[in-house]
RODO-2510 file (C-alpha; in nm, 4 decimals, decimal comma):
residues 500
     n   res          X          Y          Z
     1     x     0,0000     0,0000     0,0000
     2     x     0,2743     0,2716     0,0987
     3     x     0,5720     0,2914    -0,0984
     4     x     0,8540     0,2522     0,1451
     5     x     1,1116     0,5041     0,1033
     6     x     1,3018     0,4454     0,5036
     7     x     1,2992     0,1910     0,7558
     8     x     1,2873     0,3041     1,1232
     9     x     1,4645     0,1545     1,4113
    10     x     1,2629     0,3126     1,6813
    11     x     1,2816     0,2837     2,0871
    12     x     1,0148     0,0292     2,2439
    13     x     0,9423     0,0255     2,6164
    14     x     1,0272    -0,2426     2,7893
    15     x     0,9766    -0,3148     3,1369
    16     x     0,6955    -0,0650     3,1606
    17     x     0,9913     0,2083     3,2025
    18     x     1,1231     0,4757     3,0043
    19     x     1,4208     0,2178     2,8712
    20     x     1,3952     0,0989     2,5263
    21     x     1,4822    -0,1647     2,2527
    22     x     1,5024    -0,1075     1,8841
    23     x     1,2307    -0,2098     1,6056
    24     x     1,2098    -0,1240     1,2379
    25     x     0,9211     0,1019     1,1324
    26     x     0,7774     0,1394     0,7553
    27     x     0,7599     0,4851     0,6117
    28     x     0,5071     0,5978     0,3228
    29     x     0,5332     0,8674     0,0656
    30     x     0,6201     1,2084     0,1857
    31     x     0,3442     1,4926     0,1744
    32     x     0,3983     1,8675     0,0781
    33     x     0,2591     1,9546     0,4293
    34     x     0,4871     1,7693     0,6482
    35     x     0,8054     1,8792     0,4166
    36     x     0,6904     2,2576     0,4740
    37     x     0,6484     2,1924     0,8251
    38     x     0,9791     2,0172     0,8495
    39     x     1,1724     2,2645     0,6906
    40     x     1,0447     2,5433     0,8873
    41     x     1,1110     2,3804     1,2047
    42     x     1,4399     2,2225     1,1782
    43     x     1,5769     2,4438     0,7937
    44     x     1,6963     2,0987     0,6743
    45     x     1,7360     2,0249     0,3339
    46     x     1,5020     1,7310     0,1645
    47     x     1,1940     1,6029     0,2324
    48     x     1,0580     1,5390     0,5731
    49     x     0,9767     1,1567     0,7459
    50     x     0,6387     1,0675     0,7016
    51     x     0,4693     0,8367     0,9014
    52     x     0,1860     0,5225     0,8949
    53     x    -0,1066     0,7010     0,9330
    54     x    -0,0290     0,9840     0,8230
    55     x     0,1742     1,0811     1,0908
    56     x     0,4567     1,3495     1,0281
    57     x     0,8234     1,3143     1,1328
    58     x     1,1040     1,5355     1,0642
    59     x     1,4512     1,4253     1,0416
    60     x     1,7132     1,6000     1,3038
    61     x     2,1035     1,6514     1,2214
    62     x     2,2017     1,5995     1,5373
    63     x     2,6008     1,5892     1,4213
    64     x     2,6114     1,1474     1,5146
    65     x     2,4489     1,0410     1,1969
    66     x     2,5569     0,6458     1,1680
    67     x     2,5970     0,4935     0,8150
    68     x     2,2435     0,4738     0,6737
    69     x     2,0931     0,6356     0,9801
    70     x     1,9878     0,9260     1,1165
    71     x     1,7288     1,0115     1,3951
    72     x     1,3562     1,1877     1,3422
    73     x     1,1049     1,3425     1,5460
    74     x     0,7604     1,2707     1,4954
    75     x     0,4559     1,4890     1,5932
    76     x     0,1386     1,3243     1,7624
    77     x    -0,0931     1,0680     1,5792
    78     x    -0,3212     1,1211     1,8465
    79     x    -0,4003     1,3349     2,1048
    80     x    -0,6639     1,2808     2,4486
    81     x    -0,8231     1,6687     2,3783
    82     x    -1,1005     1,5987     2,6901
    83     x    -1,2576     1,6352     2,9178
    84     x    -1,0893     1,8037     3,2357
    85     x    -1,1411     1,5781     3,5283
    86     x    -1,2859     1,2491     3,3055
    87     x    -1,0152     0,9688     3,3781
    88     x    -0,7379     1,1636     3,0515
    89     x    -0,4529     1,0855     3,3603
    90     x    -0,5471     0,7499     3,4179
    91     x    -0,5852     0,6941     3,0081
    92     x    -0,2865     0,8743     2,9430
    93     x    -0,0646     0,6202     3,1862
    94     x    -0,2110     0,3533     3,1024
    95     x    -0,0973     0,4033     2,7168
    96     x     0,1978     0,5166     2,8388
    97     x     0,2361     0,0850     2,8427
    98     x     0,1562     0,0363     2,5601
    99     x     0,5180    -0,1061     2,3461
   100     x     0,3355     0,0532     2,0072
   101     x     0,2990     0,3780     2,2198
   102     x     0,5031     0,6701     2,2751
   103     x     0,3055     0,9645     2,5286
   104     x     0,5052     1,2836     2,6045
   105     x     0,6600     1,2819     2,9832
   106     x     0,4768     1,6091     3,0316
   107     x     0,0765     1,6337     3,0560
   108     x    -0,1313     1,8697     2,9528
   109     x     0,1372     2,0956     2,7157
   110     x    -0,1047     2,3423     2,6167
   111     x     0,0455     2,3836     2,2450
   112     x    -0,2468     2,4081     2,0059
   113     x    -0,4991     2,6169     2,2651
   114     x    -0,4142     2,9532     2,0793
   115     x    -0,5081     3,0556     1,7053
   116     x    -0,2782     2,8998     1,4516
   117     x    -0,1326     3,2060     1,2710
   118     x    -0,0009     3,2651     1,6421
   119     x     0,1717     2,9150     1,6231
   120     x     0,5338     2,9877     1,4425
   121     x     0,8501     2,7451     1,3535
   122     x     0,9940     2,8351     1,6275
   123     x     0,7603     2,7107     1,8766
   124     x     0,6455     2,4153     1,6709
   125     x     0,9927     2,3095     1,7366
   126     x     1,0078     2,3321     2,0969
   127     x     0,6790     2,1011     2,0662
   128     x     0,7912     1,8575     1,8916
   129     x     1,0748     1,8319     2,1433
   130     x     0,8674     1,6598     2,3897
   131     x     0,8218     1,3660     2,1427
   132     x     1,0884     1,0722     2,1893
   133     x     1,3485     1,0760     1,8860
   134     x     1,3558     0,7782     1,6244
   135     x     1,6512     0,6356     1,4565
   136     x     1,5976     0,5831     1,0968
   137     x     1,7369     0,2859     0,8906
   138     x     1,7578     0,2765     0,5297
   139     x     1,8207    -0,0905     0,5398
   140     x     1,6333    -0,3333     0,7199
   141     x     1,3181    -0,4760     0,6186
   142     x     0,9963    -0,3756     0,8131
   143     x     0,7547    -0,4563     1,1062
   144     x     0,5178    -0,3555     1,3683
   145     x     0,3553     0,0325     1,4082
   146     x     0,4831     0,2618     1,6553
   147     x     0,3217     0,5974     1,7373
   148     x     0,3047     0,8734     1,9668
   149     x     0,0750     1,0597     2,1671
   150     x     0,0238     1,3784     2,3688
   151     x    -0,2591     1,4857     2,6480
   152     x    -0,4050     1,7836     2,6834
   153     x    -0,7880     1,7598     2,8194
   154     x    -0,8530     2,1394     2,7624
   155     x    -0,7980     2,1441     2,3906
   156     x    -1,1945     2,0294     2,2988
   157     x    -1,3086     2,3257     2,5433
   158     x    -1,0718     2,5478     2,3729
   159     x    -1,1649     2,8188     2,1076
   160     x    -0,8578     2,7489     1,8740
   161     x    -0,7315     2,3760     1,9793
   162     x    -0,8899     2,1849     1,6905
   163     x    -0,8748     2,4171     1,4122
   164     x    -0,4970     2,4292     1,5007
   165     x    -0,4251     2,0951     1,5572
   166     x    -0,6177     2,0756     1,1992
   167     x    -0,3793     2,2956     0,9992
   168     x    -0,0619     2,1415     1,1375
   169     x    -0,1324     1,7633     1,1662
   170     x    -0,4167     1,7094     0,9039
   171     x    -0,4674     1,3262     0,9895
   172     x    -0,4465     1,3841     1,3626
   173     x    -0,7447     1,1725     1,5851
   174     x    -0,8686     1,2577     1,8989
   175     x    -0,9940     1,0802     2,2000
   176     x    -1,2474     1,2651     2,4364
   177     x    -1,3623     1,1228     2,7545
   178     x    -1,6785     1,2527     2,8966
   179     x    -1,8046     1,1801     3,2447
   180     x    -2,1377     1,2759     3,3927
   181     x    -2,1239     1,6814     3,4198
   182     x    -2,2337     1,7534     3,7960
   183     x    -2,0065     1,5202     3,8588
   184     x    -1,7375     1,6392     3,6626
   185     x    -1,7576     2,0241     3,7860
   186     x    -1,8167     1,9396     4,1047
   187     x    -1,4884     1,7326     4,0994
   188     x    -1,3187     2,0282     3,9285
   189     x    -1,4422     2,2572     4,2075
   190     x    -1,2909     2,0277     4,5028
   191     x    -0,9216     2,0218     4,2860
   192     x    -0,9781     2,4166     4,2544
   193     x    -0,9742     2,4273     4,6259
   194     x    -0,6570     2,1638     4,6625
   195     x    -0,5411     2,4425     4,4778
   196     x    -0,5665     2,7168     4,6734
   197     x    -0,5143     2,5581     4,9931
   198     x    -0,1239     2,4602     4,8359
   199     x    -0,0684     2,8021     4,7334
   200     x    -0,1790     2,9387     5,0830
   201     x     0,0870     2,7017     5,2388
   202     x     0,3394     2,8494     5,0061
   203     x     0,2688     3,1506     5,0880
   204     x     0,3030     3,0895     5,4898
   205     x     0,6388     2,9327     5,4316
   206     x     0,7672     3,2307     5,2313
   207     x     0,5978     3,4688     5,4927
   208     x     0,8517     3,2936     5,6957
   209     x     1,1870     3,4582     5,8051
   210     x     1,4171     3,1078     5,6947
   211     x     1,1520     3,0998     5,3758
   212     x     1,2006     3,4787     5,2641
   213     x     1,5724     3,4642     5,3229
   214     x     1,5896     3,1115     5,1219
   215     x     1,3786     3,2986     4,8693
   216     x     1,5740     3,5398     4,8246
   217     x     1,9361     3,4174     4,7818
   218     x     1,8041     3,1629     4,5278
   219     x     1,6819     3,5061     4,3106
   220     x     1,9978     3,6698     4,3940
   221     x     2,2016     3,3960     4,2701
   222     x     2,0620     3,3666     3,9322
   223     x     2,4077     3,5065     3,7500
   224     x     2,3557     3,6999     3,5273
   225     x     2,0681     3,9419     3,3300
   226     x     1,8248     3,7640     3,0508
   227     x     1,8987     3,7776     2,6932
   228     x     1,7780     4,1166     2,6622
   229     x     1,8288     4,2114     2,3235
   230     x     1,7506     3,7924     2,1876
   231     x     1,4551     3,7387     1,9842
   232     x     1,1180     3,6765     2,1430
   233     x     1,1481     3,2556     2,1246
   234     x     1,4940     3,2771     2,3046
   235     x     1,4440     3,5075     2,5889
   236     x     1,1049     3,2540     2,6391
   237     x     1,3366     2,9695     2,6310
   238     x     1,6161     3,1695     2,8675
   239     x     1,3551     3,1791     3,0955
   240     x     1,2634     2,8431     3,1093
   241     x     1,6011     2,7466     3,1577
   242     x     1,6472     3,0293     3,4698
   243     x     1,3515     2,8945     3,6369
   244     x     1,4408     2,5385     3,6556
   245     x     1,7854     2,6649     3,8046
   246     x     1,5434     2,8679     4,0321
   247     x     1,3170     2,5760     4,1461
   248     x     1,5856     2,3603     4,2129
   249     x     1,7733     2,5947     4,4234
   250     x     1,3980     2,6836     4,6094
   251     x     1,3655     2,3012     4,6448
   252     x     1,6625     2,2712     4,7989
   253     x     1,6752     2,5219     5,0344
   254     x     1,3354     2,5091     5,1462
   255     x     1,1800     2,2049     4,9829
   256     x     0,9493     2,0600     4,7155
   257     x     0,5912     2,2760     4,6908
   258     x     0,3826     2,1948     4,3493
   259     x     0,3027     2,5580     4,3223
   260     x     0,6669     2,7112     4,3112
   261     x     0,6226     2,7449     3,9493
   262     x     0,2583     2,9269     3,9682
   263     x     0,5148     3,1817     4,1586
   264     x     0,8441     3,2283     3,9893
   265     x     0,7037     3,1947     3,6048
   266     x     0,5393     3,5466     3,6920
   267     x     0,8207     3,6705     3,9069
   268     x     1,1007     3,6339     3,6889
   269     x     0,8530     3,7561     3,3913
   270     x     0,8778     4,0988     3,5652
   271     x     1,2371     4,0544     3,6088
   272     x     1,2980     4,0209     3,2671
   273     x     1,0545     4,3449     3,1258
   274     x     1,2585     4,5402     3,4434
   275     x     1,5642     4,4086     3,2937
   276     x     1,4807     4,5360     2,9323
   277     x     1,3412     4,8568     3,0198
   278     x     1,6419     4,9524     3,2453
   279     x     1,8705     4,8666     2,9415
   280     x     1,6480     5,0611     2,7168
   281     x     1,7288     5,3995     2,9382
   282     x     2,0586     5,3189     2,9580
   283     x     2,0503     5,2049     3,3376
   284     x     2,2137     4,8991     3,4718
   285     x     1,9663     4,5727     3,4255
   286     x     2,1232     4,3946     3,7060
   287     x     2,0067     4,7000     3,9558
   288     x     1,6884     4,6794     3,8110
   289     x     1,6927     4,3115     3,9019
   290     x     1,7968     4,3479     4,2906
   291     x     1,5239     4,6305     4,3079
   292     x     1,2430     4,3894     4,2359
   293     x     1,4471     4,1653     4,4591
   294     x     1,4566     4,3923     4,7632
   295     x     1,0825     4,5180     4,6990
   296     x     0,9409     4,1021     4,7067
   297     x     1,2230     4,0035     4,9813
   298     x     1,2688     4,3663     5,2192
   299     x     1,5016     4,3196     5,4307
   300     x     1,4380     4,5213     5,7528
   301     x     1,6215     4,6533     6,0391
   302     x     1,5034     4,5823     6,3501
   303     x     1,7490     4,6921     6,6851
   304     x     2,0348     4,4308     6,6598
   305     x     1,8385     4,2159     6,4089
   306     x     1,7488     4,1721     6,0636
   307     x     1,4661     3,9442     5,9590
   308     x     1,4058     3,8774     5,6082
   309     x     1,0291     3,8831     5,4920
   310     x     0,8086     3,8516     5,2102
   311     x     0,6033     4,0399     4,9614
   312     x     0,2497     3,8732     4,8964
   313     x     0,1661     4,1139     4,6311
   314     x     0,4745     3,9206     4,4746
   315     x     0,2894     3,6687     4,4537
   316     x     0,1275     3,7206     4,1424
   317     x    -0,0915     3,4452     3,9954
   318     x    -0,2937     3,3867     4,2785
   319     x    -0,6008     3,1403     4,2546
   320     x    -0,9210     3,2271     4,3984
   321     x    -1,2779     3,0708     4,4440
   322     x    -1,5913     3,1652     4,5798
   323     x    -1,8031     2,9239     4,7702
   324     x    -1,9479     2,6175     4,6076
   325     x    -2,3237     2,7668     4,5838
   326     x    -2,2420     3,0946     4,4860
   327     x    -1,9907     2,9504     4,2231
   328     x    -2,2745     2,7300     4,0792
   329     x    -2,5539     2,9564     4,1170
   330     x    -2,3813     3,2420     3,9237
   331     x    -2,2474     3,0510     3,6526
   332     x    -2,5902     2,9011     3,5892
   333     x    -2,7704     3,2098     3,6409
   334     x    -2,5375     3,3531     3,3213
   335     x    -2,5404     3,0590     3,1043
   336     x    -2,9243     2,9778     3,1228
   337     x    -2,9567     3,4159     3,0609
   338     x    -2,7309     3,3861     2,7746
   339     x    -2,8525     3,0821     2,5979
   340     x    -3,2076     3,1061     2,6657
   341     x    -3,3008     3,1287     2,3015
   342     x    -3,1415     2,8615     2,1722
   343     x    -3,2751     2,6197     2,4127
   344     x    -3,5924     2,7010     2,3916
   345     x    -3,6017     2,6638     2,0663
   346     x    -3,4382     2,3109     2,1243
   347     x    -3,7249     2,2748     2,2719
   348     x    -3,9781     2,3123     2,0102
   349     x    -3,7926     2,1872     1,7302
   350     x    -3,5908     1,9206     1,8526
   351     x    -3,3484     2,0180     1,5282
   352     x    -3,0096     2,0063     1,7474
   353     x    -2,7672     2,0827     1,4384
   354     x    -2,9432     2,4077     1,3807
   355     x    -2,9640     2,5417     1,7633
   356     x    -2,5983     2,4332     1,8317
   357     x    -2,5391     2,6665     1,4923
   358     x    -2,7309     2,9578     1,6962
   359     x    -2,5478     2,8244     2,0228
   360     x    -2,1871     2,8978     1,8406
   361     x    -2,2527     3,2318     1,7271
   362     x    -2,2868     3,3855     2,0832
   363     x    -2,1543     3,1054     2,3118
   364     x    -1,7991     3,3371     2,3635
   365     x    -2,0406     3,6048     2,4633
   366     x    -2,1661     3,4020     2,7079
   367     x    -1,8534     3,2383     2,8758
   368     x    -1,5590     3,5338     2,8308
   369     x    -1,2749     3,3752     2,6969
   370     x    -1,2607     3,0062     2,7619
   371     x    -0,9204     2,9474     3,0042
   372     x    -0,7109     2,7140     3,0006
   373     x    -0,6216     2,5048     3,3352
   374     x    -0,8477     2,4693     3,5901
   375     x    -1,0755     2,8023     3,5617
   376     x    -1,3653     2,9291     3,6904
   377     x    -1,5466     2,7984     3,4152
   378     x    -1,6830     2,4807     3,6097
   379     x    -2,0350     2,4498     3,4089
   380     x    -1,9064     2,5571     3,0772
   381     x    -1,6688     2,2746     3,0682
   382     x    -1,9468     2,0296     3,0593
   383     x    -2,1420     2,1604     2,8063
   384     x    -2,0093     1,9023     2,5425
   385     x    -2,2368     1,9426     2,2469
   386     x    -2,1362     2,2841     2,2012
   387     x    -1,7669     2,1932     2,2451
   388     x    -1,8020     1,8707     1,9505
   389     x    -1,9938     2,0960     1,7080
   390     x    -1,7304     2,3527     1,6907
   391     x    -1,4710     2,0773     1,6793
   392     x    -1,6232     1,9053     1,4050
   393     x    -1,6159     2,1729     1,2185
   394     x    -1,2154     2,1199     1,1310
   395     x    -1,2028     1,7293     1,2263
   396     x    -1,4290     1,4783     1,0947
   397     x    -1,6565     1,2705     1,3518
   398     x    -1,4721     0,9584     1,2165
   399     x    -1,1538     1,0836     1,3726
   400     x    -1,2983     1,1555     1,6981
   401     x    -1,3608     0,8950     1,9599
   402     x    -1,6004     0,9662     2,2490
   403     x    -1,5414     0,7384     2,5677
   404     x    -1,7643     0,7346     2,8641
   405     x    -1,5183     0,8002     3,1707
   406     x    -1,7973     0,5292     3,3646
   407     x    -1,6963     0,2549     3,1058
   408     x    -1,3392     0,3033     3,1149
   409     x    -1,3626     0,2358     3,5479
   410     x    -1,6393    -0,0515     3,4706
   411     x    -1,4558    -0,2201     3,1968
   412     x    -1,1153    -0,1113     3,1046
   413     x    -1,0153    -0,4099     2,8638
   414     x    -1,3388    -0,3198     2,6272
   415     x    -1,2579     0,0539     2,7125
   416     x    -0,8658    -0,0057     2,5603
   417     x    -0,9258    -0,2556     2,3285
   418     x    -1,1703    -0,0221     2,1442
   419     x    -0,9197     0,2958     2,1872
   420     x    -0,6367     0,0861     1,9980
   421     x    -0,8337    -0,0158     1,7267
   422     x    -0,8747     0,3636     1,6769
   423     x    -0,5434     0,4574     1,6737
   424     x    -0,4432     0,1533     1,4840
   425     x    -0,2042    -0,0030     1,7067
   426     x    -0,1794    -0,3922     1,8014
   427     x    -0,4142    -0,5289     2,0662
   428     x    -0,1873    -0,5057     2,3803
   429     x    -0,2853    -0,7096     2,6989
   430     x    -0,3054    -0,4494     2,9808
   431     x    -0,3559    -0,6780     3,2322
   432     x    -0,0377    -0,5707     3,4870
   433     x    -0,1540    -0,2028     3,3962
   434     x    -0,5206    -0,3112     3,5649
   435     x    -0,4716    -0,5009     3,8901
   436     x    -0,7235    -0,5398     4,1140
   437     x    -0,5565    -0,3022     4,3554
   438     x    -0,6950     0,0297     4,3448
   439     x    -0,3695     0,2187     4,4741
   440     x    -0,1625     0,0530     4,1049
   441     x    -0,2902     0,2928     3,8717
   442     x    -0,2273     0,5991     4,1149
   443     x     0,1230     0,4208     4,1685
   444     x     0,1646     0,4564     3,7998
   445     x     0,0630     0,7523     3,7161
   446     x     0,2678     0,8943     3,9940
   447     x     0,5583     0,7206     3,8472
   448     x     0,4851     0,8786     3,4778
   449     x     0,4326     1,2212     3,5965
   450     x     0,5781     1,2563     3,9409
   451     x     0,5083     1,6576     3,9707
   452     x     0,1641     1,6431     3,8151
   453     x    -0,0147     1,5580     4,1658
   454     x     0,1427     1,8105     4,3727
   455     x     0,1246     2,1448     4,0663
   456     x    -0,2350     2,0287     4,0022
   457     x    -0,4098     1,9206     4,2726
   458     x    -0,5449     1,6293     4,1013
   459     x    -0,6338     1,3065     4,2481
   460     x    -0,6956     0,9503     4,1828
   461     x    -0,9389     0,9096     4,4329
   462     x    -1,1053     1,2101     4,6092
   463     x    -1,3270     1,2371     4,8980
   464     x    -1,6964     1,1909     4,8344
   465     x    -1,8625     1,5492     4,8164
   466     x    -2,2108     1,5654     4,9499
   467     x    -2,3995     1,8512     4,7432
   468     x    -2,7036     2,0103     4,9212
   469     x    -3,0264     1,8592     4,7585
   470     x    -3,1491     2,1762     4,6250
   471     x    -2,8554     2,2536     4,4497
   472     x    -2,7798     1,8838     4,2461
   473     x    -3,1442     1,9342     4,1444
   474     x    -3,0283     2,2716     4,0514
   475     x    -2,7133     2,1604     3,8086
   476     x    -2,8985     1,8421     3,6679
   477     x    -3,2199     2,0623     3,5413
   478     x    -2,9604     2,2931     3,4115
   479     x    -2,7849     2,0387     3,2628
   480     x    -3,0826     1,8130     3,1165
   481     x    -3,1221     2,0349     2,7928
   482     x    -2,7606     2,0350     2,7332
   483     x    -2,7422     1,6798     2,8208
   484     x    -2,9913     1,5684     2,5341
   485     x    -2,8554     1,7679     2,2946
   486     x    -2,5456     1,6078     2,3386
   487     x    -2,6846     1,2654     2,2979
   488     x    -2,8336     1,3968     1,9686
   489     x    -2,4860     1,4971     1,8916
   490     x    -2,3293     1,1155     1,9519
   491     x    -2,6850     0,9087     1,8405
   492     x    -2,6437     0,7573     2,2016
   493     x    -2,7862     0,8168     2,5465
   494     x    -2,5180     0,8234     2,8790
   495     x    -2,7240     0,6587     3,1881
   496     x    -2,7861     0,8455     3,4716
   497     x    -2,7122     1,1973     3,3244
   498     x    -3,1399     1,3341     3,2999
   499     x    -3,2613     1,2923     3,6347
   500     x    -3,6083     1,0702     3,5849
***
């Protein structure tokens, strides 16, 4: 069927780790779009790697080419795009096993949630770093698939995810789990508030006297002034690189906290526009520096001491929440205002296609702009038949699988079995990634993504949440309209989601 044109010996897992053995890999005819892409990312000369289904790869000088080899980079052939708090971690792992399967170490990367003619070479690039590299062979015959994968749950609630995945990976598929949604925003309100009660605790320790004075000699020790005068793409990545210098030296003199990066990202952001702007007058950037410095950490005199203590405005991207009611009740309150119209005429009509047209004309007036992370957005977030319909309209439904988050706790083989099929992989036997013992796949999940717990506030298993009577009633009759056009959307009704 393809012509093949290279032969890939590419890294398998083995021993459900990040070590690897080598396979060979078939490779089809190239495509115009990949070789443009290619090209703009790495400015190599000759056509770019393309994948088995479609997938595109890019070959990388990296100086160590062997005789008849040389490595690629591949961008996803599928990506989990949803829903936030619907099992994507537990999916995501559990792929992660997969030998056919390559998923990025990092969740939730956040690329294609912006409009594409934002997305540049330069950036693509740094994306397609997170992807494991290939070694190509010129030589060897073929045999099985490999492919890889990314996870980012927010992209099917974002305004821009699918119509930029769309332009840059034509072929890509998506898998979206839904879960019931009062349970889901409830869920996403409890992890809200993990949230907040982390970044109060950093707080107290940098309110601290050892904290503050920890805090800052790790920002006095950063050595010397950003890359001023660098294009845009390398003062972001000089920053990157300054603030894993700066967590490490935070973790180590006061110790691991999942929301140091919530606080120095902003931080050192002002750092670097003080920085610039003293250099632009003429003035010394590194004073501009310590003056930020002395303004978050003061140091003040007090008789024969000098304690050390701590800004909060400095603090900068600080989470809030109101309580659970008020939350719910004003969200709905908007929503139900907003889209009034449309449902009603729902209603009447039944004719789903043509209200979720109405629905997408003056849905962004409704919500604001739809962010990313764990917003304030908990309602919005569940309204899935709005979120489909403008995602269809760059990805087909046959590229699209739905999952019900239920079905992947109540049987995971089916669940699995049907997801590879989709992505075209051989039938794997998960059966060590499923045991019986509830704490495994928390175990492995922590193992895959050993920061994600702590910067999130996710969690495997949560408390139950009792929600006043009144106020279930409340989100399910909200819900119910949404809920059925939805199922008109996927042909199929989710038990339990209508109250009866």
């Amino acid at each position: 069927f393809f012509e093949i044109k290279f032969l890939l010996y590419i890294i398998l897992k083995s021993n459900k780790s990040n070590s690897f053995e080598w396979f060979d890999q078939a490779i089809p005819n190239q495509s115009e779009e990949s070789t443009e892409i290619c090209q703009g990312i790495f400015n190599l000369p000759g056509l770019p790697l393309n994948f088995p289904y479609s997938q595109i790869c890019c070959p990388i000088d990296t100086g160590s080419k062997q005789e008849g080899k040389e490595l690629a980079k591949c961008l996803p052939s599928f990506i989990i795009a949803g829903c936030q708090k619907s099992g994507t971690t537990a999916l995501t792992a559990l792929l992660d096993e997969h030998p056919n399967i390559s998923m990025t170490k990092k969740k939730e990367i956040h690329f294609f949630d912006k409009p594409k003619e934002t997305i540049k070479n330069k950036s693509l690039k740094n994306y397609i770093e997170y992807f494991s590299p290939l070694m190509i062979n010129n030589d060897e015959p073929t045999t099985p698939t490999f492919i890889t994968g990314e996870a980012t749950p927010f992209y099917i609630a974002s305004e821009d995810a699918c119509e930029s995945m769309n332009h840059f990976m034509p072929h890509i598929k998506l898998i979206v789990l839904v879960r019931n949604p009062v349970d889901r925003a409830v869920s996403e309100y409890k992890m809200k508030e993990r949230r907040i009660q982390d970044q109060r605790y950093l707080i107290e320790i940098l309110s601290s006297e050892y904290g503050a004075k920890s805090a800052r000699l790790c920002f006095q020790n950063m050595t010397s002034s950003f890359h001023i005068s660098a294009p845009n793409f390398q003062r972001t990545l000089d920053l990157k690189k300054r603030n894993i210098n700066l967590i490490n030296c935070l973790i180590k003199e006061i110790g691991p906290n999942g929301k140091w990066e919530q606080f120095t990202i902003p931080l050192l952001q002002v750092i670097a526009k003080r920085e610039r702007s003293a250099k632009d007058r003429g003035l010394d950037p590194l004073k501009a520096r310590f003056e930020v410095i002395d303004k978050c950490f003061p140091v003040q005199v007090n008789f024969n001491e000098f304690p050390f203590g701590f800004n909060k405005d400095c603090y900068i991207r600080k989470e809030n929440v109101n309580e659970f009611n008020t939350a719910m009740e004003g969200e709905m309150t908007n929503l139900n205002h907003c889209l009034a119209g449309p449902l009603i005429e729902f209603d009447k009509s039944r004719n789903s296609k043509l209200v979720l047209k109405t629905m997408d004309k003056i849905i962004n007036d409704c919500t604001g702009k739809i962010n990313k992370g764990i917003s304030k957005q908990f309602l919005y977030r569940g309204l899935y038949a709005i979120q489909l319909y403008k995602c269809y309209k760059y990805i087909p439904k046959d590229r699209i699988l739905i999952i019900h988050s239920d079905d992947l706790k109540a049987k995971p083989d089916d669940v699995l079995n049907i997801v590879q099929n989709f992505i075209g992989v051989p039938i794997y036997n998960f059966t060590l990634s499923l045991k019986t013992d509830e704490n495994h796949i928390e175990n492995l999940i922590s193992e895959k993504f050993p920061d994600f717990k702590n910067k999130t506030g996710w969690r495997f298993i949560s408390d139950p949440v009792e929600i006043p009577i009144d106020i279930k009633k409340r989100l399910y009759d909200f819900y119910e309209p949404h809920n059925k056009l939805f199922f008109d959307t996927i042909a199929h009704e989710l038990p339990g989601w209508i109250l009866k």
